[in-house]
Backbone as CSV, one residue per row, in Angstrom:
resi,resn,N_x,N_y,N_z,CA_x,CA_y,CA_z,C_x,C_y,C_z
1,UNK,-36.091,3.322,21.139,-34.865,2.536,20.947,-33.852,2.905,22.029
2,UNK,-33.379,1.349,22.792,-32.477,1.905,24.301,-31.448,2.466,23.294
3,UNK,-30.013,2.854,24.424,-29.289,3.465,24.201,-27.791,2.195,24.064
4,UNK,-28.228,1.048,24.068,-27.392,-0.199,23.602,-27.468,-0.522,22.388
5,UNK,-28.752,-0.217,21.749,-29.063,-0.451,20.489,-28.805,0.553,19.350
6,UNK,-29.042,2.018,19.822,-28.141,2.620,19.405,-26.802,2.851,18.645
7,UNK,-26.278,2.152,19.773,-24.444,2.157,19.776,-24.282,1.373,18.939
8,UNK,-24.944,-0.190,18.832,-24.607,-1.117,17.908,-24.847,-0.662,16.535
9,UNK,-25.935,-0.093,16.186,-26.111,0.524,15.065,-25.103,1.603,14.743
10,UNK,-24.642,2.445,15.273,-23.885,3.434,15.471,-22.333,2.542,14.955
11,UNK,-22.087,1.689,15.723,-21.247,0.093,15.713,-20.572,-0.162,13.948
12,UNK,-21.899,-0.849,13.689,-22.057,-1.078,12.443,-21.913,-0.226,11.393
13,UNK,-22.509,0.769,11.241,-22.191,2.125,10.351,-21.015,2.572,10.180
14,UNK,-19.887,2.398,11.778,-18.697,3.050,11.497,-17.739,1.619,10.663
15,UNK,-18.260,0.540,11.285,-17.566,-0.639,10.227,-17.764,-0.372,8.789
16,UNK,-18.933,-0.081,7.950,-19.381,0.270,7.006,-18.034,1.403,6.392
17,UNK,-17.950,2.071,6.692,-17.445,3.373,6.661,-16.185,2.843,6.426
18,UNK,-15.590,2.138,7.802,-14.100,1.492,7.811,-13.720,1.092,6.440
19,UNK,-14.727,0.097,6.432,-14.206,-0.858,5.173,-14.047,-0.350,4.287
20,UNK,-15.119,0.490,3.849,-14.848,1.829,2.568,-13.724,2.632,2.424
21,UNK,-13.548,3.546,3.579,-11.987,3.571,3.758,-11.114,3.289,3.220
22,UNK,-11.039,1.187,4.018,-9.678,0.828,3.583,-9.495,0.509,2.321
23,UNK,-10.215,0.454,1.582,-9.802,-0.306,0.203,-9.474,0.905,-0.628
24,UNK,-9.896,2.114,-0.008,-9.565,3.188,-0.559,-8.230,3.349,-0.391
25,UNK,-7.798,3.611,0.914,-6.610,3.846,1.191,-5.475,3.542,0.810
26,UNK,-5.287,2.127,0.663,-4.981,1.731,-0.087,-4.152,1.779,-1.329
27,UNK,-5.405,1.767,-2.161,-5.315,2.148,-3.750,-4.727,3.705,-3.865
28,UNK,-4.938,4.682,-3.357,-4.555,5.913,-3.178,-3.292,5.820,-3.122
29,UNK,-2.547,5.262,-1.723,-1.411,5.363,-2.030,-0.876,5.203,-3.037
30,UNK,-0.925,3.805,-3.451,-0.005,3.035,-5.007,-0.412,3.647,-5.599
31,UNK,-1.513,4.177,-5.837,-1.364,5.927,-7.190,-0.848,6.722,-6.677
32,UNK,-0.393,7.160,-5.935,0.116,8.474,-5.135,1.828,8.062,-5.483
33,UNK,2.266,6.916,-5.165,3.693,6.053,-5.082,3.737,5.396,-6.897
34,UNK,3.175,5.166,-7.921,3.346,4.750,-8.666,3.108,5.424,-10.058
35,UNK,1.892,6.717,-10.138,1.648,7.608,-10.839,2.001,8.718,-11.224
36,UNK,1.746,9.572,-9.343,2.041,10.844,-9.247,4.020,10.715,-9.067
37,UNK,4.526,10.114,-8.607,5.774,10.043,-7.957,6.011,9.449,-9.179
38,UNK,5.854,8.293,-9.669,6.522,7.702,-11.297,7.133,6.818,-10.644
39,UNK,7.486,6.437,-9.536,8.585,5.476,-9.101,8.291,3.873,-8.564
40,UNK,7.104,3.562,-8.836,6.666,2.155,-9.345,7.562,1.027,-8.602
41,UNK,8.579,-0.088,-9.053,9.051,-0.673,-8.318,10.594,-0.257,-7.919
42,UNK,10.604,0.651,-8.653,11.798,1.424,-7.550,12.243,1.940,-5.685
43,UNK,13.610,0.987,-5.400,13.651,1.033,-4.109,12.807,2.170,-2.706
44,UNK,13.328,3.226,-3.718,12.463,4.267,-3.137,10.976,4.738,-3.095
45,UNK,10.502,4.039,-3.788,9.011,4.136,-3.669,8.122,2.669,-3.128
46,UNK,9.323,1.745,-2.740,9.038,0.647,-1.870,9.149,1.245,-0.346
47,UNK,10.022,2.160,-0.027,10.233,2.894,1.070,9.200,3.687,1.779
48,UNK,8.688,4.347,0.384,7.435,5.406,0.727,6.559,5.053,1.097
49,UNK,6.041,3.785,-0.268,5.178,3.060,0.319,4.569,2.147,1.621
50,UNK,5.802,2.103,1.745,5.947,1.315,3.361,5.536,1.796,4.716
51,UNK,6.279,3.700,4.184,5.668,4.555,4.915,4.707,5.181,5.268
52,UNK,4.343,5.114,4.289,2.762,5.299,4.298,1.390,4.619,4.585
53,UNK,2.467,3.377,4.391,0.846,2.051,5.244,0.984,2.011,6.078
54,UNK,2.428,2.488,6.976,2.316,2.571,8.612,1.951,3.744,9.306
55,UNK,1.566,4.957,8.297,0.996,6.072,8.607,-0.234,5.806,8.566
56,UNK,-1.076,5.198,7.375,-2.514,4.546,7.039,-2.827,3.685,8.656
57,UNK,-2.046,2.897,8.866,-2.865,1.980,10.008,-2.759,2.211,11.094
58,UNK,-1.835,3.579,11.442,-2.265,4.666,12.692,-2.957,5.043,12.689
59,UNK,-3.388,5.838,11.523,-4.911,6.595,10.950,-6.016,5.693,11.097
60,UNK,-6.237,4.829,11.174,-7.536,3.647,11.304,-7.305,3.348,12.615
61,UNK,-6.414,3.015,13.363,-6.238,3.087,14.645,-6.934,3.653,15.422
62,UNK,-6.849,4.990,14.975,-7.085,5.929,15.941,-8.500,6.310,15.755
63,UNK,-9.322,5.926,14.320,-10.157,6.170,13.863,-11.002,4.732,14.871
64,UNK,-10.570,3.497,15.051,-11.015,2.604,15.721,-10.908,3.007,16.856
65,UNK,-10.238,3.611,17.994,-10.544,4.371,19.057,-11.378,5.114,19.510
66,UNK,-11.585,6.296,18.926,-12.670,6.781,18.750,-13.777,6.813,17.863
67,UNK,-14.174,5.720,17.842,-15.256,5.224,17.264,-15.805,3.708,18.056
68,UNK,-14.923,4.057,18.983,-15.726,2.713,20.285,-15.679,1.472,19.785
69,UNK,-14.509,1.248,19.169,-14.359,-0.398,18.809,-14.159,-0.740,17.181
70,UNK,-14.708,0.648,16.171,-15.283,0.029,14.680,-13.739,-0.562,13.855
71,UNK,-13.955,-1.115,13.123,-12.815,-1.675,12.273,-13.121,-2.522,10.752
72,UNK,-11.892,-2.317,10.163,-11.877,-2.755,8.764,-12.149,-4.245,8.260
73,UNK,-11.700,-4.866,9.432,-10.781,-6.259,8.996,-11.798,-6.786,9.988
74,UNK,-12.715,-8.620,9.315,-13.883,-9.107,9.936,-12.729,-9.938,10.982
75,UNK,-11.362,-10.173,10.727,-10.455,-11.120,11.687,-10.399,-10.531,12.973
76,UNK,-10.330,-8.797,12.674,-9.748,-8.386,14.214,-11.222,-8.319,15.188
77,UNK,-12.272,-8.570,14.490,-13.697,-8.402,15.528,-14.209,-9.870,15.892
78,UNK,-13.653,-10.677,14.785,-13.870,-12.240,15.171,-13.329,-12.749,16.586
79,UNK,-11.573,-12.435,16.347,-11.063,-12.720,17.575,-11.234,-12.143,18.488
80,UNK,-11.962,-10.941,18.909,-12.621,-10.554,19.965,-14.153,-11.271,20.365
81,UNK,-14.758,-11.467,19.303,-16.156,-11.814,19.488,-16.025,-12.982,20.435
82,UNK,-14.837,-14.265,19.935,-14.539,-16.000,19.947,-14.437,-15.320,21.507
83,UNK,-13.865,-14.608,22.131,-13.779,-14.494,23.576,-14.689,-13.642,24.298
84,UNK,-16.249,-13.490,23.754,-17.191,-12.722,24.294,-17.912,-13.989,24.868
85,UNK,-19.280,-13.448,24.910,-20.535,-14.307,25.401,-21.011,-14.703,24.154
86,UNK,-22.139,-15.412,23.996,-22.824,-15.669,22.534,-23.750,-14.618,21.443
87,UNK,-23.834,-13.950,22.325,-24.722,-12.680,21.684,-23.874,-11.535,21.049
88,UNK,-22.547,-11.266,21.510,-21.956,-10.786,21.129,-21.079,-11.141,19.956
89,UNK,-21.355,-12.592,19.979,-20.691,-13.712,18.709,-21.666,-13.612,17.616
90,UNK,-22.520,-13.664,17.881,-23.594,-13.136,16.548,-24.199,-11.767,16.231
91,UNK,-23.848,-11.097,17.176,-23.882,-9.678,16.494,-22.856,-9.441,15.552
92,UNK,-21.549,-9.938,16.003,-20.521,-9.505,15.084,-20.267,-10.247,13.789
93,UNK,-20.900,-12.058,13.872,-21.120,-12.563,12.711,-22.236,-12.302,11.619
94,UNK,-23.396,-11.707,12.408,-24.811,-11.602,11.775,-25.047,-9.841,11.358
95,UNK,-23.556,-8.869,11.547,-23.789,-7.688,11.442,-22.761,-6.770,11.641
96,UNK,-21.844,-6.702,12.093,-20.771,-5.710,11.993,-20.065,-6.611,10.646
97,UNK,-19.617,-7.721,10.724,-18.762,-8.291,9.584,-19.031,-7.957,8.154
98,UNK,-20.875,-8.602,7.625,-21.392,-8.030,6.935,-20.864,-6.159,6.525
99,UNK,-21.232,-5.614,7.603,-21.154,-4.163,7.160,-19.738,-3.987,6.950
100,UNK,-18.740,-4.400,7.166,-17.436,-4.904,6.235,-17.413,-4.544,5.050
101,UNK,-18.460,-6.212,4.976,-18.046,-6.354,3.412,-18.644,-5.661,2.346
102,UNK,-19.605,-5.240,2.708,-20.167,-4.585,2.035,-19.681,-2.930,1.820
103,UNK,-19.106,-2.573,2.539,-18.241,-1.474,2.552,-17.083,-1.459,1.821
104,UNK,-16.370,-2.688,1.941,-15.322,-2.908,1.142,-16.094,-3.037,-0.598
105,UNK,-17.081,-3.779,-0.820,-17.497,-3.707,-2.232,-17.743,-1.720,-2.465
106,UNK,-18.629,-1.179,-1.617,-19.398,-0.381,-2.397,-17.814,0.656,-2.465
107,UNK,-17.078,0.409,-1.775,-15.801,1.332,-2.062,-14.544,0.786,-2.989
108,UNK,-14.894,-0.548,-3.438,-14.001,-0.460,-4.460,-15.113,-0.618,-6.063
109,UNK,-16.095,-0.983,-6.254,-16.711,-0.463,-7.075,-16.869,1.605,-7.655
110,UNK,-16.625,1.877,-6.269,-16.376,3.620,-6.271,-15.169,3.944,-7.011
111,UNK,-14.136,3.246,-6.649,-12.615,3.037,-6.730,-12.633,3.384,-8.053
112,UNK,-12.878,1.844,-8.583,-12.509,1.510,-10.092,-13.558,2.536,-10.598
113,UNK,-14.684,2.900,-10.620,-15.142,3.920,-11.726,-14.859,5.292,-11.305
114,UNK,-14.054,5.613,-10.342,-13.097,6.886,-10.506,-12.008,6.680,-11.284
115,UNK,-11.585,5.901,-10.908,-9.612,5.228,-11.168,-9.437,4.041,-11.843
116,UNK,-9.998,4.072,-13.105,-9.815,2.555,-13.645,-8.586,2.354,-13.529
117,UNK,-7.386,3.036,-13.834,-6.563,2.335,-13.884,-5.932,1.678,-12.542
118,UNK,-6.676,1.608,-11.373,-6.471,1.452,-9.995,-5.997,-0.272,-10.155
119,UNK,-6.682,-1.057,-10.809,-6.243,-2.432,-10.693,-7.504,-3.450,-10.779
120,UNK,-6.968,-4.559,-10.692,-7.586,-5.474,-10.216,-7.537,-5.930,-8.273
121,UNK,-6.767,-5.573,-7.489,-6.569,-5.914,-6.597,-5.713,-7.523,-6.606
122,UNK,-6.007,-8.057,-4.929,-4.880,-9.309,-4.780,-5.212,-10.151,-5.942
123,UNK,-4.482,-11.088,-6.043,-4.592,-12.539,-6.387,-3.710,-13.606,-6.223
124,UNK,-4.315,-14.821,-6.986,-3.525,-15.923,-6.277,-2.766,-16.214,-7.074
125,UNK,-1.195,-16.411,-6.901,-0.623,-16.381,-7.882,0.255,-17.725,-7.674
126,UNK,-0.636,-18.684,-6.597,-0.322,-20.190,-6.676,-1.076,-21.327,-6.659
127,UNK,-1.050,-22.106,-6.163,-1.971,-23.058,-6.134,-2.953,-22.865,-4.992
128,UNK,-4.027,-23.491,-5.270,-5.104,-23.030,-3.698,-4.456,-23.536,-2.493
129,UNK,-3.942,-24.620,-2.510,-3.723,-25.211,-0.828,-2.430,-24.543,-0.569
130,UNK,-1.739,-24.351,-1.100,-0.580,-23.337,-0.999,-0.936,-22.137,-0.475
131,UNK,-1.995,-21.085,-1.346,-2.316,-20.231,-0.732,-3.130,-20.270,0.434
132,UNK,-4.169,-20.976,0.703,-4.242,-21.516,2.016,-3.662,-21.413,3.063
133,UNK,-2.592,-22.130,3.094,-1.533,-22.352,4.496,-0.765,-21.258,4.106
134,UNK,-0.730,-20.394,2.970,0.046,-19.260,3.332,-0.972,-17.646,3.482
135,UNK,-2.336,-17.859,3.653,-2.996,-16.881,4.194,-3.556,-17.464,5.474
136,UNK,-2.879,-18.576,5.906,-3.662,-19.217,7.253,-2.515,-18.935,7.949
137,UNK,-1.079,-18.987,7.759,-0.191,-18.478,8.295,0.130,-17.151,8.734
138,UNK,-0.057,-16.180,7.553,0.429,-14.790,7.849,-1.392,-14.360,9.540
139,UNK,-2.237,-14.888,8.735,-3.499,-14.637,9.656,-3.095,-15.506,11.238
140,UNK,-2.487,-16.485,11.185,-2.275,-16.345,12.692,-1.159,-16.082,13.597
141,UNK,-0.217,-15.488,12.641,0.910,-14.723,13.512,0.082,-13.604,13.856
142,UNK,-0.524,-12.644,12.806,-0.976,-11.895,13.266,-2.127,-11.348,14.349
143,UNK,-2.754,-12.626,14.814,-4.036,-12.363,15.741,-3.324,-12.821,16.668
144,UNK,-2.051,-13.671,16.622,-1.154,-14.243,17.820,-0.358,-12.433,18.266
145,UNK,0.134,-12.013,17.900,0.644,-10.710,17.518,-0.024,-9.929,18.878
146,UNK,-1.821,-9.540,17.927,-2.624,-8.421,18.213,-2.927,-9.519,19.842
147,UNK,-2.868,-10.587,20.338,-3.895,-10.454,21.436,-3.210,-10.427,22.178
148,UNK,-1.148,-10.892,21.579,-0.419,-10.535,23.088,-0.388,-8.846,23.131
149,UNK,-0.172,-8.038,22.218,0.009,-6.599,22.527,-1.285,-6.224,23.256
150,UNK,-2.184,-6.759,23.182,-3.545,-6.460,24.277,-3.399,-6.698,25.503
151,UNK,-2.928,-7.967,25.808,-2.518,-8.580,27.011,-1.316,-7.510,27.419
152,UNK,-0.038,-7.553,27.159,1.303,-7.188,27.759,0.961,-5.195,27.898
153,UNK,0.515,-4.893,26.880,0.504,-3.443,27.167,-0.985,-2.944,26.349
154,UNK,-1.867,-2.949,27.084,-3.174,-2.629,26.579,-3.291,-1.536,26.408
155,UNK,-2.575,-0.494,27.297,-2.704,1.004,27.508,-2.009,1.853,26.673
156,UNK,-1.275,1.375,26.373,-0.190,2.059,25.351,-0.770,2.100,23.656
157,UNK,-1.274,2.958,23.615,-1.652,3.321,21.861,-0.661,3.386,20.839
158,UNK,0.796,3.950,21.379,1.528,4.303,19.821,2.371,3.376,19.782
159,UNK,2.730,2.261,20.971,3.670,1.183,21.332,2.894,-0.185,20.805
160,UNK,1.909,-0.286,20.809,0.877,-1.137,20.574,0.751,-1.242,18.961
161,UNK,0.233,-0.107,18.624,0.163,0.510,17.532,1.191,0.193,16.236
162,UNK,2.386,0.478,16.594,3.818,0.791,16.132,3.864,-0.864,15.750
163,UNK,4.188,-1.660,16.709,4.358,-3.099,16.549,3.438,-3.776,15.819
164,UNK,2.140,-3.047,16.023,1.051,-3.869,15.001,1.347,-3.795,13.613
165,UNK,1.559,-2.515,13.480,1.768,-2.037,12.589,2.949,-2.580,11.415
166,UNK,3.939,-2.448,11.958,5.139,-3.380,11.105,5.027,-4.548,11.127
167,UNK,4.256,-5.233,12.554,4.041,-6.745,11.713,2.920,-7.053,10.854
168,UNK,2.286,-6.341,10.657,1.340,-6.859,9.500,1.740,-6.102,8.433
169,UNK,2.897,-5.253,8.110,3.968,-4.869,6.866,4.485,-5.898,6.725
170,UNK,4.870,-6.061,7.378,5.906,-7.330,7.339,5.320,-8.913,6.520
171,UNK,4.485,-9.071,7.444,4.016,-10.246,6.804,2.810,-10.184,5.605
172,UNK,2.805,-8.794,5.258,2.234,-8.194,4.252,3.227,-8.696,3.260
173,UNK,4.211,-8.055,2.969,5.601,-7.925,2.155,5.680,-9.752,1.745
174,UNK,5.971,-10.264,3.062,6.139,-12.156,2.688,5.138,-12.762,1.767
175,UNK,3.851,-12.581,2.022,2.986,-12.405,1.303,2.054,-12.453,-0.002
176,UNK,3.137,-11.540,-0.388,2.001,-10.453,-1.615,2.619,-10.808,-2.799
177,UNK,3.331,-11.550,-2.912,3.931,-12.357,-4.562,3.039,-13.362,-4.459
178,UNK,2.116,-14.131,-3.191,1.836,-15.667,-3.603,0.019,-15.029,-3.368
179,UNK,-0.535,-14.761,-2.611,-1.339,-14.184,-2.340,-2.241,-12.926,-2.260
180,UNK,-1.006,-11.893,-1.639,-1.399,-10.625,-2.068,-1.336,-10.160,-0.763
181,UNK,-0.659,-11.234,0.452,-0.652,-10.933,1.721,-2.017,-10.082,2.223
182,UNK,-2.972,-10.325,2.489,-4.204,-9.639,2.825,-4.469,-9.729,4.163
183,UNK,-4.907,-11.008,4.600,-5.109,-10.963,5.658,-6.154,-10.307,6.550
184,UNK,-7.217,-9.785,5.271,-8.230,-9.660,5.314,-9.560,-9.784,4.491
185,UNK,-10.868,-10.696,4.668,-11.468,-11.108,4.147,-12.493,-10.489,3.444
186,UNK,-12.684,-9.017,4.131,-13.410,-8.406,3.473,-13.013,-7.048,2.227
187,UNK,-11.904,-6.656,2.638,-11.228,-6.267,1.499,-10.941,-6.890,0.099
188,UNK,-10.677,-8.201,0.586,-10.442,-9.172,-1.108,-11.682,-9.507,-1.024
189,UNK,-12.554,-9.407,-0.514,-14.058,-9.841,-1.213,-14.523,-8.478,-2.132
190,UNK,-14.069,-7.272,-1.747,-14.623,-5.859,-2.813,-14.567,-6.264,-4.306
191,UNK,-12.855,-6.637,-4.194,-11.633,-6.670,-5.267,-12.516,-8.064,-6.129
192,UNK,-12.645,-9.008,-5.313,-13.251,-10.199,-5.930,-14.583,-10.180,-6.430
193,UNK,-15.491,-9.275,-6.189,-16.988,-8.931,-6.248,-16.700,-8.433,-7.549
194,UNK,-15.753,-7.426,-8.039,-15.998,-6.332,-9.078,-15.512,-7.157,-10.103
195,UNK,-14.294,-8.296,-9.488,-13.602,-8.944,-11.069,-14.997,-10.090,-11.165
196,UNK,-15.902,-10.733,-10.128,-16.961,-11.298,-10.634,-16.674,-13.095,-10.212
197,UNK,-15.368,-12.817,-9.312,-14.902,-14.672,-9.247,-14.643,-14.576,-7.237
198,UNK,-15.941,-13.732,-6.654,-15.951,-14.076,-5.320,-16.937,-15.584,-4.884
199,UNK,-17.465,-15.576,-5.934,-17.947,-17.116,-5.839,-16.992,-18.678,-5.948
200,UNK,-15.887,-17.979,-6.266,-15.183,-19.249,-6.726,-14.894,-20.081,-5.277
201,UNK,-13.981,-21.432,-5.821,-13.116,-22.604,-4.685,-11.914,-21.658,-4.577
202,UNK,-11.746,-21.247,-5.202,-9.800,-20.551,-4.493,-10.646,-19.121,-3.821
203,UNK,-11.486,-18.104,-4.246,-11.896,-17.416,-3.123,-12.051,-17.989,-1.838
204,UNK,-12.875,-18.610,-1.916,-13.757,-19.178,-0.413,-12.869,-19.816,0.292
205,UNK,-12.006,-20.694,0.161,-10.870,-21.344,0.465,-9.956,-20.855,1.261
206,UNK,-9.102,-19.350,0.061,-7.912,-19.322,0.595,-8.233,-17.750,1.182
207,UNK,-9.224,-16.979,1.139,-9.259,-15.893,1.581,-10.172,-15.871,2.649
208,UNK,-11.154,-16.464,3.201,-12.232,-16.862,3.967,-11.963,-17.784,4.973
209,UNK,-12.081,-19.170,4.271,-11.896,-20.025,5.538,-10.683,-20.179,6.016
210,UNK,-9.414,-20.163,5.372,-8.126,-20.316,5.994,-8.078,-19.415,6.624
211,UNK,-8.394,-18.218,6.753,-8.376,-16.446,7.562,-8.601,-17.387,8.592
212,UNK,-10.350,-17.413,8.587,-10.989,-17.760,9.747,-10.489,-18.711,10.920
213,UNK,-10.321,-20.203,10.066,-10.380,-20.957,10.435,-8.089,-20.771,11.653
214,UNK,-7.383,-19.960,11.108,-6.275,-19.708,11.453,-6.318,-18.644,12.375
215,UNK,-7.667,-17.813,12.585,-7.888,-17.107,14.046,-8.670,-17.446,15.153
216,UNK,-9.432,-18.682,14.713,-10.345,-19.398,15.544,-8.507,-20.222,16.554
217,UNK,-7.925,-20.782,15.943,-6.326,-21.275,16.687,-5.759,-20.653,16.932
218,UNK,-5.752,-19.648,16.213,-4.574,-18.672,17.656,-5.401,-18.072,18.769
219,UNK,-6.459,-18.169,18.390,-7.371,-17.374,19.555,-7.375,-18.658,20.637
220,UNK,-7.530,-19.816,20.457,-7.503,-21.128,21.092,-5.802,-21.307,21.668
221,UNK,-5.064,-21.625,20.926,-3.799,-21.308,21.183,-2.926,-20.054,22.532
222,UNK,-3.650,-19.304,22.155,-3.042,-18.108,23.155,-3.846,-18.502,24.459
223,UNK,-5.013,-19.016,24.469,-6.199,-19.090,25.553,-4.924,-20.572,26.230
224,UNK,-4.483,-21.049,25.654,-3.714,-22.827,25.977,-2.295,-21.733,26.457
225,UNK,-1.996,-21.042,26.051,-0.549,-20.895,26.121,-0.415,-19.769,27.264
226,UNK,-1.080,-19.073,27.331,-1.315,-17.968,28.062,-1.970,-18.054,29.430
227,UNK,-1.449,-17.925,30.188,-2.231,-18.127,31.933,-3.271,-16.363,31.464
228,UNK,-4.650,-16.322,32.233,-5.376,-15.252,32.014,-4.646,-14.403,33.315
229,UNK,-5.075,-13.464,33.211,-4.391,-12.454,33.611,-5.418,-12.583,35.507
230,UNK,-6.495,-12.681,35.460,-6.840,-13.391,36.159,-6.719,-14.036,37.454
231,UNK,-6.664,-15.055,36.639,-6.116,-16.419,37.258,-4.291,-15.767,38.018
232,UNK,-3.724,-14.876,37.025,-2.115,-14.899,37.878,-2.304,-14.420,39.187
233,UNK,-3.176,-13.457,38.793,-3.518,-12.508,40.165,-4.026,-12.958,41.444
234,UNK,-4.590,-14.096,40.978,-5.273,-14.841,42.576,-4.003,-15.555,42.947
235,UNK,-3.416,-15.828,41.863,-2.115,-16.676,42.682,-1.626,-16.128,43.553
236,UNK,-0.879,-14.375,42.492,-0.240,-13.954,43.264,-0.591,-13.971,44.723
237,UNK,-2.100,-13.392,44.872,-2.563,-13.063,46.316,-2.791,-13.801,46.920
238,UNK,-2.489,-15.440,46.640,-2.667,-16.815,47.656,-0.856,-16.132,47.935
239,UNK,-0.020,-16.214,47.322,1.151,-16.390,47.578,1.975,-15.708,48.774
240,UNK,1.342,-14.236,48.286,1.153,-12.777,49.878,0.589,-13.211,50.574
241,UNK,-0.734,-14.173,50.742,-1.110,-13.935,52.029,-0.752,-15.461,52.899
């Protein structure tokens, strides 16, 4: 077995892992902020909490750094894949995504029979087409977000980082009364697997295809709006010489 094939496997495993992780992480906190602390929807444990998911998604950050690419969320490997070659579009549809979701189930099935009282996770707490355009929304500010901080400052980890970070708090927070602000498909598929209604029309709908279908356009969108980095550079150097 080359040493490409390897890595992908290697690839996949740490997605596995990710996803397990996050749904953990998660849930930990809001027991950590709602149990151990007692302070539930009190201002100050909206604070903590806040603080702590922007401590959490440094920690995966950095865990996606060194780990050569792996990640939680099937949106942030999609919109990389949509701008690969084709092989790299179906590795990540036919196998890192998968190992997602399946990570996200086998870790919140773990969850709840440690921590029943952990929850049910998101839900929809409106109508489907509503939630729709409002998980198709928060999903493409945010891949609009992640591909300019790639573009404008690629190099910068805690600047990059920092901004990612509060905007997907942010549009977490807008969110999470109608939906649950997620913004990720394989996390509410764990949550949806264990309550037994990931088969449903408002799953598939408003957590799946609106994701998808709202990073497939900003990924299109930024490609329309955005000169490639590229392309500026030959200008520039028609322009010097």
């Amino acid at each position: 077995m080359g040493r490409a094939s390897m890595a992908k496997i290697r690839l996949v495993a740490s997605d596995f892992v990710l996803g397990f992780m996050w749904v953990w992480s998660g849930a930990l906190n809001k027991l950590f902020v709602n149990r151990v602390l007692g302070l539930g929807r009190d201002p100050r444990g909206e604070i903590i909490n806040a603080t702590l998911s922007i401590i959490n998604m440094f920690f995966f950050a950095f865990l996606a750094k060194i780990s050569d690419g792996a990640a939680y969320n099937p949106l942030t490997v999609l919109a990389t894949a949509i701008s690969g070659d084709f092989s790299r579009f179906l590795f990540t549809v036919g196998a890192r995504i998968p190992a997602q979701v399946i990570g996200s189930i086998t870790g919140v099935r773990l969850l709840i029979d440690t921590f029943p009282e952990v929850g049910v996770g998101p839900r929809l707490t409106v109508d489907i087409h509503h939630g729709a355009l409002t998980e198709g929304f928060l999903t493409f500010s945010i891949v609009m977000i992640s591909l300019g901080l790639s573009r404008n400052i690629p190099g910068s980890f805690f600047m990059k980082t920092w901004i990612s970070s509060v905007s997907k708090l942010t549009l977490h927070i807008l969110g999470s009364d109608l939906t649950g602000g997620c913004m990720n498909p394989a996390s509410v598929m764990g949550w949806a697997y264990a309550r037994g209604d990931h088969i449903t029309k408002e799953h598939i709908l408003v957590y799946w295809l609106a994701p998808l279908e709202a990073t497939l356009l900003a990924v299109w969108t930024f490609r329309l709006l955005v000169q490639p980095q590229k392309e500026e550079k030959e200008k520039l150097k028609a322009k010097s010489e």
